[in-house]
ROKEVEX-465363 format. One record per residue: residue in three letters; residue number from 1; x, y, z of N, C-alpha, C, O in turn. Coordinates in steps of 0.05 Angstrom, whole numbers, plus 32768, in hexadecimal, padded with zeros to 4 digits. Example, Ala and Ser with C-alpha at 12.3 -4.5 7.8 and 13.67 -1.06 7.14 Angstrom:
! residues 2
{Ala 1 {8108 7F8E 809C} {80F6 7FA6 809C} {8108 7FBE 809C} {811D 7FBE 80A9}} {Ser 2 {8101 7FD3 808E} {8111 7FEB 808F} {8102 8001 809D} {810C 8017 80A1}} 
***
This chain:
! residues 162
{Unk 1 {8014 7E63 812A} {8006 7E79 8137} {7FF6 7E87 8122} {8000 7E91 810E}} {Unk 2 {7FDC 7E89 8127} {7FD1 7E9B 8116} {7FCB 7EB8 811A} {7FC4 7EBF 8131}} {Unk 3 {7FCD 7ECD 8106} {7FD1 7EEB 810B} {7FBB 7EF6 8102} {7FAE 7EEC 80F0}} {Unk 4 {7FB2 7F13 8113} {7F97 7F1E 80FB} {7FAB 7F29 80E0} {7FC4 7F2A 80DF}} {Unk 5 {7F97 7F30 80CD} {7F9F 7F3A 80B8} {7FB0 7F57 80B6} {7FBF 7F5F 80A5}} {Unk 6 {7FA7 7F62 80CD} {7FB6 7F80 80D2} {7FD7 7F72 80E4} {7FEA 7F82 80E4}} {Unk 7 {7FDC 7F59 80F2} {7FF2 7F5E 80F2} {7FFF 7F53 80D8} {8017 7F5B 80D5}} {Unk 8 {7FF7 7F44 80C3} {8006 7F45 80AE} {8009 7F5F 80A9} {801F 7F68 80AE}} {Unk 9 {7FF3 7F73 809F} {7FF3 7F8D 8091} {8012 7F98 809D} {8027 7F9B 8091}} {Unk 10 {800C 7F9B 80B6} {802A 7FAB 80CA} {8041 7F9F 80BF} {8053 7FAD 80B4}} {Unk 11 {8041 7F85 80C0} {8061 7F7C 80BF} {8063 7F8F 809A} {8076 7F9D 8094}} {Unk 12 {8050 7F8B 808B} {805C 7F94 806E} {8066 7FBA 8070} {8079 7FC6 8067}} {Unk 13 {804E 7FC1 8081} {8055 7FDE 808A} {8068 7FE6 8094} {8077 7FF3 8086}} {Unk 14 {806E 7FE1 80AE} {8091 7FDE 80B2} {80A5 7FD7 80A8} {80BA 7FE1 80B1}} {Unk 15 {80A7 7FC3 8090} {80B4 7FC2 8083} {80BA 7FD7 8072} {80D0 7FDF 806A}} {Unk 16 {80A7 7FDE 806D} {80A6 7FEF 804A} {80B1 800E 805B} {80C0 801F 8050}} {Unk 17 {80A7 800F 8078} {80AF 8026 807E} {80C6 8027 807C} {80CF 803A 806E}} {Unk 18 {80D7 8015 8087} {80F9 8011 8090} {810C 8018 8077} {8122 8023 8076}} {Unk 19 {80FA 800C 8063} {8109 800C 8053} {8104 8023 8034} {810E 8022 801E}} {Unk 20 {80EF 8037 8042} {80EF 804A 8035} {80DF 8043 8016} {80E5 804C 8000}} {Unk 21 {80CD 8033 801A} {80B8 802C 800C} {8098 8032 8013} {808F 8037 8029}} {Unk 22 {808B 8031 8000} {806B 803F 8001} {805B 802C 7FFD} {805E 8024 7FE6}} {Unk 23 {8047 801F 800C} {8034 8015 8003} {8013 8023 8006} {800B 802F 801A}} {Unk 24 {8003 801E 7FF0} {7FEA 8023 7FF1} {7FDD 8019 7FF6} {7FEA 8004 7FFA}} {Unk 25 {7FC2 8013 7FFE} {7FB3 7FFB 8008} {7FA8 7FE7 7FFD} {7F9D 7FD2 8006}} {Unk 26 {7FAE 7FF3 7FDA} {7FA8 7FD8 7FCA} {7FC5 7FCA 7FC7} {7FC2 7FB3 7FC3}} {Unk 27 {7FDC 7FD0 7FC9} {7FF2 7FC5 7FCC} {7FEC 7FB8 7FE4} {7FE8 7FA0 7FE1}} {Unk 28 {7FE9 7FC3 8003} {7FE7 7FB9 8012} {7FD1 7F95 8014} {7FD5 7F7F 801F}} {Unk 29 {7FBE 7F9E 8006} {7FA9 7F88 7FFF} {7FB9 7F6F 7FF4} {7FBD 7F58 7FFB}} {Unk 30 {7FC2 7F80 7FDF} {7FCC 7F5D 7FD0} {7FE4 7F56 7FDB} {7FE9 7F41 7FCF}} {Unk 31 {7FFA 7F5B 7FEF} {800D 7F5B 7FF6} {7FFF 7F46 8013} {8010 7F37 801D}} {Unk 32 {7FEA 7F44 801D} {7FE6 7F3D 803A} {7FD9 7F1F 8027} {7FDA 7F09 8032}} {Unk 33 {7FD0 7F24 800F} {7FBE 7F05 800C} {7FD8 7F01 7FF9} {7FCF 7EEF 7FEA}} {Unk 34 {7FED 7F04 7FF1} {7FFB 7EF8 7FE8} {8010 7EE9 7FFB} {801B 7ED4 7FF5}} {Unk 35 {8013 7EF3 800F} {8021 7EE1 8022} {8016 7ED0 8031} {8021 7EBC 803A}} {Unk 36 {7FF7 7ED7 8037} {7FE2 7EBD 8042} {7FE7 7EA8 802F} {7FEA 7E92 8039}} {Unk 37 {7FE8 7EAD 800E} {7FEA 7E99 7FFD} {7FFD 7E88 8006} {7FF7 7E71 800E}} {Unk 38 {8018 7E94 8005} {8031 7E86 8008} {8031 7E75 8021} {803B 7E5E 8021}} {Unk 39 {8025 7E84 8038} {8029 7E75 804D} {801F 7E60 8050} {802A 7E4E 805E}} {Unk 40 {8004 7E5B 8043} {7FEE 7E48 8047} {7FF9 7E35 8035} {7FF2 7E1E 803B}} {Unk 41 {8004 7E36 8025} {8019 7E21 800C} {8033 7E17 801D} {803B 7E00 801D}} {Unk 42 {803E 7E28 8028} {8055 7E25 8033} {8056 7E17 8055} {806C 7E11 805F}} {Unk 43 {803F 7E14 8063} {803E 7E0B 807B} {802A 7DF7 8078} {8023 7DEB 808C}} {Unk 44 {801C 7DEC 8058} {800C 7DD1 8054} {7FF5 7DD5 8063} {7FE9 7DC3 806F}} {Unk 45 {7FE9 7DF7 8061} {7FD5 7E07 8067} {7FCF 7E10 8084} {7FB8 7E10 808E}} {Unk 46 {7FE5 7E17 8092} {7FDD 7E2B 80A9} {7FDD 7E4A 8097} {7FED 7E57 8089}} {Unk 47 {7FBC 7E4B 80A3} {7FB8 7E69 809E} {7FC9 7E80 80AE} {7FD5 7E7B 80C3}} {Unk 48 {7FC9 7E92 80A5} {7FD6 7EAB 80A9} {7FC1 7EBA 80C2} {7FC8 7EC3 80D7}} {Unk 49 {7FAB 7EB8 80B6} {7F94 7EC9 80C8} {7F77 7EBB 80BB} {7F72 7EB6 80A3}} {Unk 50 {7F67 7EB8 80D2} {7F54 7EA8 80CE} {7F3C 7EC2 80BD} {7F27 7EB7 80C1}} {Unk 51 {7F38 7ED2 80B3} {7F23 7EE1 80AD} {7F20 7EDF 8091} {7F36 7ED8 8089}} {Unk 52 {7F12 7EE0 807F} {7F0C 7EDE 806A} {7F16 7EF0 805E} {7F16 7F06 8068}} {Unk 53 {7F24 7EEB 803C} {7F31 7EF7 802A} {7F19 7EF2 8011} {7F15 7EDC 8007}} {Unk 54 {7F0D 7F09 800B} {7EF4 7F0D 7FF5} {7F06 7F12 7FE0} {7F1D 7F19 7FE2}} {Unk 55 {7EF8 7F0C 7FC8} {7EF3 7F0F 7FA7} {7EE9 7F29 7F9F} {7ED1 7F2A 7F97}} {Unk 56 {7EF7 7F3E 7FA0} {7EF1 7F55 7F97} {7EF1 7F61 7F7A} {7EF2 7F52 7F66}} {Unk 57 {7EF0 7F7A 7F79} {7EF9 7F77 7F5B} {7F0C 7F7B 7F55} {7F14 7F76 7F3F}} {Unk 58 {7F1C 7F88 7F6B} {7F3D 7F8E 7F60} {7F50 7F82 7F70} {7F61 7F8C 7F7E}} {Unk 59 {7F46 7F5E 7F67} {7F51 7F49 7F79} {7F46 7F42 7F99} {7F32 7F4B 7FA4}} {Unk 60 {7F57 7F2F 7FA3} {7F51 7F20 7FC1} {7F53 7F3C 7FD1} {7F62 7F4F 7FCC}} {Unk 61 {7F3F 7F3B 7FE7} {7F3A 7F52 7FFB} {7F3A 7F49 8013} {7F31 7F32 8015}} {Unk 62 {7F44 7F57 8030} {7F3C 7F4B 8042} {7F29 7F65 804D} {7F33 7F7C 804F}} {Unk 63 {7F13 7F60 8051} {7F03 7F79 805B} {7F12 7F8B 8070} {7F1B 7FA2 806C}} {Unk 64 {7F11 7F82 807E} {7F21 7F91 8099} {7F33 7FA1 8097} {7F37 7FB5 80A6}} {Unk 65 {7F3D 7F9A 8085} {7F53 7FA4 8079} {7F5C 7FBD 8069} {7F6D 7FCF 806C}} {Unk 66 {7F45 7FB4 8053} {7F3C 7FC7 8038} {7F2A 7FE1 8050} {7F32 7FF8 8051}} {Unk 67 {7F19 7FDC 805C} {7F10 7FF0 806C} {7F18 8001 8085} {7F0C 8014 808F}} {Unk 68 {7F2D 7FF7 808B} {7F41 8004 80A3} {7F57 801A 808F} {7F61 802D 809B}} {Unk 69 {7F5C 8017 8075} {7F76 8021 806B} {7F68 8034 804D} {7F78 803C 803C}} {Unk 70 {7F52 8037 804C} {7F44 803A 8033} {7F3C 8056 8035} {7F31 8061 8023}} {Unk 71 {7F43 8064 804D} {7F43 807F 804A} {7F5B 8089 8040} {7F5C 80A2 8041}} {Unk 72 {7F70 807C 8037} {7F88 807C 8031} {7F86 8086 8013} {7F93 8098 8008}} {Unk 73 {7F76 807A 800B} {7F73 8078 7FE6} {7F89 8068 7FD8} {7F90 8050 7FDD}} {Unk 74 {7F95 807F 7FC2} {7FAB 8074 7FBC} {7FC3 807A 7FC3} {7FD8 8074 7FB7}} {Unk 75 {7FC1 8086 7FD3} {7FDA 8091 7FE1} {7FE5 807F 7FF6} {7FD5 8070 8001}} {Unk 76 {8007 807E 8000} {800B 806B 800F} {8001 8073 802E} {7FF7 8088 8035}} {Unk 77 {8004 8063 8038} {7FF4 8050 8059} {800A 805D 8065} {801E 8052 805C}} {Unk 78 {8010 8071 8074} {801A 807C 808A} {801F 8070 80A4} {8036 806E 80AE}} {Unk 79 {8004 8065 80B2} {8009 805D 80C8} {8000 8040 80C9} {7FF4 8034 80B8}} {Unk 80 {8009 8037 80E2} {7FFE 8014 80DE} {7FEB 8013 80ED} {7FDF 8027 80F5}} {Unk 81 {7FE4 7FF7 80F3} {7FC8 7FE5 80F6} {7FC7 7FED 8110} {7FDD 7FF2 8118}} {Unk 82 {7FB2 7FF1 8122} {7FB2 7FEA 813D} {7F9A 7FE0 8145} {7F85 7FE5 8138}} {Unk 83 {7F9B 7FD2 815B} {7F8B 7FBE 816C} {7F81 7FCB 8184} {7F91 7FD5 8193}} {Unk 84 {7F68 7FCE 8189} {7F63 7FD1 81A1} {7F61 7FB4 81B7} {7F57 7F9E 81B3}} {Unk 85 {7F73 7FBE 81D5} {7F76 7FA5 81D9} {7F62 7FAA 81FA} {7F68 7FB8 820D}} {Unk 86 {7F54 7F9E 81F8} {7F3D 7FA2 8210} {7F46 7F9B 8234} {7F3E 7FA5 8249}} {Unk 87 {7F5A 7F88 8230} {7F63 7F84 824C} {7F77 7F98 8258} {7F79 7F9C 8270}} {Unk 88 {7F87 7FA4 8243} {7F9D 7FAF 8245} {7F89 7FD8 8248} {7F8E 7FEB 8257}} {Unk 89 {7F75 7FD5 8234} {7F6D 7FE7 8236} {7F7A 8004 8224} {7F78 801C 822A}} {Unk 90 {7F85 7FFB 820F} {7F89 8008 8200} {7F97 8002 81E1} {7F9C 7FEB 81DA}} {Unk 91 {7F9C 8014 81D2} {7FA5 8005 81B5} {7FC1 7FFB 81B1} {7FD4 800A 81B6}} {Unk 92 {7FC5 7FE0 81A9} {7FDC 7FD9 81A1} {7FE6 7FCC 817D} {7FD6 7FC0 816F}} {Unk 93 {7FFC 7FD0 8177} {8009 7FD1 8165} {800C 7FAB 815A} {8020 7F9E 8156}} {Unk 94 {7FFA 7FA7 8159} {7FFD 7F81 814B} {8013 7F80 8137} {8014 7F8C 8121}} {Unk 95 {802C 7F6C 8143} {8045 7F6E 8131} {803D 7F47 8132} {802F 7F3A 8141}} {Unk 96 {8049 7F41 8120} {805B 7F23 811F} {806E 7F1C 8134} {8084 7F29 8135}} {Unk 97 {806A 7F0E 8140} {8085 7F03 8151} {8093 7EE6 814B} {80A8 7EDE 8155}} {Unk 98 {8084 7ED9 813A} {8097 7EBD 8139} {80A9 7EBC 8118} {80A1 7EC5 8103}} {Unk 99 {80C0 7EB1 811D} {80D2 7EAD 810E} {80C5 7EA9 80F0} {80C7 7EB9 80DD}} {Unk 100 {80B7 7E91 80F3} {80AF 7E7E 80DD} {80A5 7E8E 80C8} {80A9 7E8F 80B0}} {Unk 101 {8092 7EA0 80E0} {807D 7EB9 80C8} {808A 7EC7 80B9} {8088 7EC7 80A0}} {Unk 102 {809C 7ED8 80CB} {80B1 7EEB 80C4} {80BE 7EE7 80A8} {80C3 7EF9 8097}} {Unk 103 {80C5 7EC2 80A4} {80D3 7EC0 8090} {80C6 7EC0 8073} {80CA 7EC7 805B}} {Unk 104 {80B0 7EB1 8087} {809E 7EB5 8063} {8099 7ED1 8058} {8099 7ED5 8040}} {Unk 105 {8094 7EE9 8073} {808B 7F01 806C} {809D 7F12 805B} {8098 7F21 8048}} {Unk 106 {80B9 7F0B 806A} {80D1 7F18 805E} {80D5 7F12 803E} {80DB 7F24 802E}} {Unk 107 {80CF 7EF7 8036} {80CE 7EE7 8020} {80BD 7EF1 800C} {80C6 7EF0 7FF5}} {Unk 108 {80A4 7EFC 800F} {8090 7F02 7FFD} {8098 7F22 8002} {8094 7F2C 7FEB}} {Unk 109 {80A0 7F36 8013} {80A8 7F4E 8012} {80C2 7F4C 7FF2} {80C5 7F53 7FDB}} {Unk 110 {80CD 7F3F 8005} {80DF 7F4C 7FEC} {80DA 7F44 7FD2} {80DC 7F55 7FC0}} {Unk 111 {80D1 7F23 7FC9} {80CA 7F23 7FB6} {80B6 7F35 7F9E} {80BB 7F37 7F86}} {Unk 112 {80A0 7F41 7FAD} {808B 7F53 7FAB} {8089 7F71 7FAD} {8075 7F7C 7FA5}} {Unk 113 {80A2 7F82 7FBD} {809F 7F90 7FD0} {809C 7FAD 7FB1} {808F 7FC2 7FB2}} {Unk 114 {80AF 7FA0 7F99} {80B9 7FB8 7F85} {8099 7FB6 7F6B} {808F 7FC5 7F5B}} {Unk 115 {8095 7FA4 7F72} {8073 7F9E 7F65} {8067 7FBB 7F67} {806C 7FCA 7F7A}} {Unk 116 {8059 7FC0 7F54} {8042 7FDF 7F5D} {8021 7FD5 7F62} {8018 7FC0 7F57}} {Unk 117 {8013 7FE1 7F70} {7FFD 7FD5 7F74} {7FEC 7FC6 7F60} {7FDF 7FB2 7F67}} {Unk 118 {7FED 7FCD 7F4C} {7FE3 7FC6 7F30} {7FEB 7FAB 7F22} {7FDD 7F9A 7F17}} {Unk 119 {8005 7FAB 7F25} {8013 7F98 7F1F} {8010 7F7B 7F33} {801B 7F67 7F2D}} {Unk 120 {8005 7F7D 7F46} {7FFC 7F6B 7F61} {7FE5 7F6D 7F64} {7FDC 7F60 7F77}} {Unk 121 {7FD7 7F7A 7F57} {7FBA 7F79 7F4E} {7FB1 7F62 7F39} {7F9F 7F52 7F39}} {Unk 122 {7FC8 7F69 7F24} {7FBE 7F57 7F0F} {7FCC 7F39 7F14} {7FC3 7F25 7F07}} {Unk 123 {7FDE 7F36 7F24} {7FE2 7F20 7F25} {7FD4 7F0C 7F3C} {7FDF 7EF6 7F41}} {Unk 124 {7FBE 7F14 7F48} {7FAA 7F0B 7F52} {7F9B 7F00 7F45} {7F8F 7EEC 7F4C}} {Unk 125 {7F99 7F0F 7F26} {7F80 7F06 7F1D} {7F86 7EF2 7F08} {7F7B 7EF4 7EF2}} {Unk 126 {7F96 7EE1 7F0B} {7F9F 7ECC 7EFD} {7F8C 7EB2 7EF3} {7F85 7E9F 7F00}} {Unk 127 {7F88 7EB9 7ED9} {7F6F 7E9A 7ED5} {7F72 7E8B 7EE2} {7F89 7E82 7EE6}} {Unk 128 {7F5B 7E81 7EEF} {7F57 7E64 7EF7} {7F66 7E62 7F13} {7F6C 7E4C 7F1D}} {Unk 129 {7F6B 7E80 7F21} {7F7D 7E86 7F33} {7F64 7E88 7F51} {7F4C 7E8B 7F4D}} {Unk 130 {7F6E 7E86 7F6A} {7F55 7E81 7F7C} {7F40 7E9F 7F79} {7F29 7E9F 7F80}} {Unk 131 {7F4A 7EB0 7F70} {7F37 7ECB 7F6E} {7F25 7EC8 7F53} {7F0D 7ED0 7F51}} {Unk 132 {7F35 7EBA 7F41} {7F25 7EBC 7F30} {7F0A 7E9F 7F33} {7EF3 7EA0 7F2A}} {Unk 133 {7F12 7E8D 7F3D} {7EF9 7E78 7F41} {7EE7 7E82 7F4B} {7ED1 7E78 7F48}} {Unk 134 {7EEB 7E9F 7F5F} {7ECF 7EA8 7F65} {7EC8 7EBD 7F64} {7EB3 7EC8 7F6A}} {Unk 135 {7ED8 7EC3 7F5C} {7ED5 7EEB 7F51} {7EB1 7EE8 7F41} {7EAC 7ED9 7F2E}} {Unk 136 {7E9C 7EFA 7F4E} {7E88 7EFE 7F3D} {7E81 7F19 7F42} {7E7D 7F22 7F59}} {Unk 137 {7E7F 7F28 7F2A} {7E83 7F57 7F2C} {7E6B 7F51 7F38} {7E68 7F65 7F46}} {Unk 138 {7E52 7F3E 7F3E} {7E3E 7F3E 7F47} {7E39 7F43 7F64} {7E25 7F4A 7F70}} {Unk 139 {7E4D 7F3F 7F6A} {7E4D 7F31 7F86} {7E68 7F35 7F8E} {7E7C 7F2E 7F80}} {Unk 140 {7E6A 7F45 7FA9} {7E8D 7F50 7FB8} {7E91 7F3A 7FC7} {7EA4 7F2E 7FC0}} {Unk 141 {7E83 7F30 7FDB} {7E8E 7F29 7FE6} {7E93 7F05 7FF1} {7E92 7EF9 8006}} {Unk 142 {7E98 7EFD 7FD3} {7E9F 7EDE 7FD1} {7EB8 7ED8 7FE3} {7ECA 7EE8 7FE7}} {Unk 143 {7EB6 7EC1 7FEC} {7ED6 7EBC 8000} {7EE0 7EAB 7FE9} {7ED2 7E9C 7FDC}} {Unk 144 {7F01 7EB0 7FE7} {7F12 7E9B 7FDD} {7F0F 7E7F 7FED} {7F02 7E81 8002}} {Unk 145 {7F15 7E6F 7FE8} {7F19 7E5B 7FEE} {7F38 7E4E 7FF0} {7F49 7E4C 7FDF}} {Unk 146 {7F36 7E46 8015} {7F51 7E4A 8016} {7F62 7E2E 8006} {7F7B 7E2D 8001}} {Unk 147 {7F4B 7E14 7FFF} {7F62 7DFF 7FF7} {7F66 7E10 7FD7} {7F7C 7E0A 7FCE}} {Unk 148 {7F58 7E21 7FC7} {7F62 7E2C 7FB1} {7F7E 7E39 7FB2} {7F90 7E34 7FA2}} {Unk 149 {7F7D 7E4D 7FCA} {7F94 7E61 7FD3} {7FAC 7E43 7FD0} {7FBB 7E3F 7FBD}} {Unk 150 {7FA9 7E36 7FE5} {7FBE 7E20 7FE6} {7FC3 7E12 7FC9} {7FDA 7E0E 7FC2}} {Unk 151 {7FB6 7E0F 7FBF} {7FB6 7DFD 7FAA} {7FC8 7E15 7F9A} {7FE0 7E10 7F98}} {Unk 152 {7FC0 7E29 7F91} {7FD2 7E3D 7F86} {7FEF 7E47 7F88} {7FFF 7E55 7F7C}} {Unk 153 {7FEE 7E40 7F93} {8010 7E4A 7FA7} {8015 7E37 7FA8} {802E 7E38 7FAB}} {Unk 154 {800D 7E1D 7FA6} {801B 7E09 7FAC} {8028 7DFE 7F94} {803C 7DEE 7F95}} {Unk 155 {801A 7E08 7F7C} {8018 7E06 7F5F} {8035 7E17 7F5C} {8049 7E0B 7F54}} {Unk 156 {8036 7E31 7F61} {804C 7E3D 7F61} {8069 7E36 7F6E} {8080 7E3F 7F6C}} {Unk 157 {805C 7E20 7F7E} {8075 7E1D 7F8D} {8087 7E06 7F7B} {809F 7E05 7F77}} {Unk 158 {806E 7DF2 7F70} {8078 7DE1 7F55} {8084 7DED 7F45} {809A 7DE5 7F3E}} {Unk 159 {807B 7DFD 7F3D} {808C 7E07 7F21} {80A5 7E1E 7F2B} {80B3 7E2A 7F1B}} {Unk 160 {80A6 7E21 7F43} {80C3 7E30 7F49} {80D8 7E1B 7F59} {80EC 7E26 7F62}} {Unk 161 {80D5 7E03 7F5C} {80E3 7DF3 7F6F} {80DF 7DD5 7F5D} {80F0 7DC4 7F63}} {Unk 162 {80D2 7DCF 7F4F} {80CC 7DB6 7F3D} {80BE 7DA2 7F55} {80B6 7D8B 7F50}} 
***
């Protein structure tokens, strides 16, 4: 099943709420393309959410994203994502519902969750890493490339599992 990017955002938000944690929106940023990474490595590339993840300068971006939560600054994200839903005729709350997701999400939460934004900033920008093949300060809004994302994570998955 594929999700927009704001129900990833939610599942990390609810989490972090539950458990009495803060995220910012640049935490939030690298926290949503770090689990697209994993997942796209981990399911032999089903995407997470079909929308483009740009080359910014302070790492992978998903626009939608960075511009829904960016009145935030650096202060943490209070409330979550919502959807306007046109048939229903009003806004709803985009969560995750299938198992599979959940596990990967749970998986990169906790591994990531004690990270500070900075610290998940810089490990985006890893030579030769998918942000950095197209990172240009010239130019915002380059797309990663998702066989890079895969290829990366998949790289990681070698060297944590042989």
């Amino acid at each position: 099943m594929t999700y927009t990017p704001q129900h990833i955002a939610n599942y990390f938000l609810q989490r972090a709420r539950s458990e009495g944690e803060k995220i910012s929106p640049l935490k939030l940023l690298k926290l949503v393309y770090i689990a697209y990474g994993w997942n796209i490595a981990l399911t032999k590339g089903d995407k997470l959410f079909d929308e483009p993840i740009e080359a910014w300068e302070h790492g992978p971006v998903v626009p939608t994203l960075y511009h829904e939560f960016k009145h935030y600054g650096r202060n943490a994200i209070t409330e979550l994502s919502e959807e306007y839903d046109a048939e229903m005729a009003h806004f709803t709350i985009p969560e995750v519902d299938d198992e599979d997701t959940k596990l990967i999400l749970s998986k990169v939460w906790a591994a990531y969750k004690h990270f500070s934004p900075w610290t998940l900033r810089n490990k985006t920008h890893e030579e030769d890493g998918p942000w950095d093949r197209v990172y240009d300060r010239h130019m915002r809004s380059n797309p990663l490339n998702d066989d890079d994302i895969k290829e990366h994570y998949e790289r990681r998955l070698a060297t944590y599992f042989g």
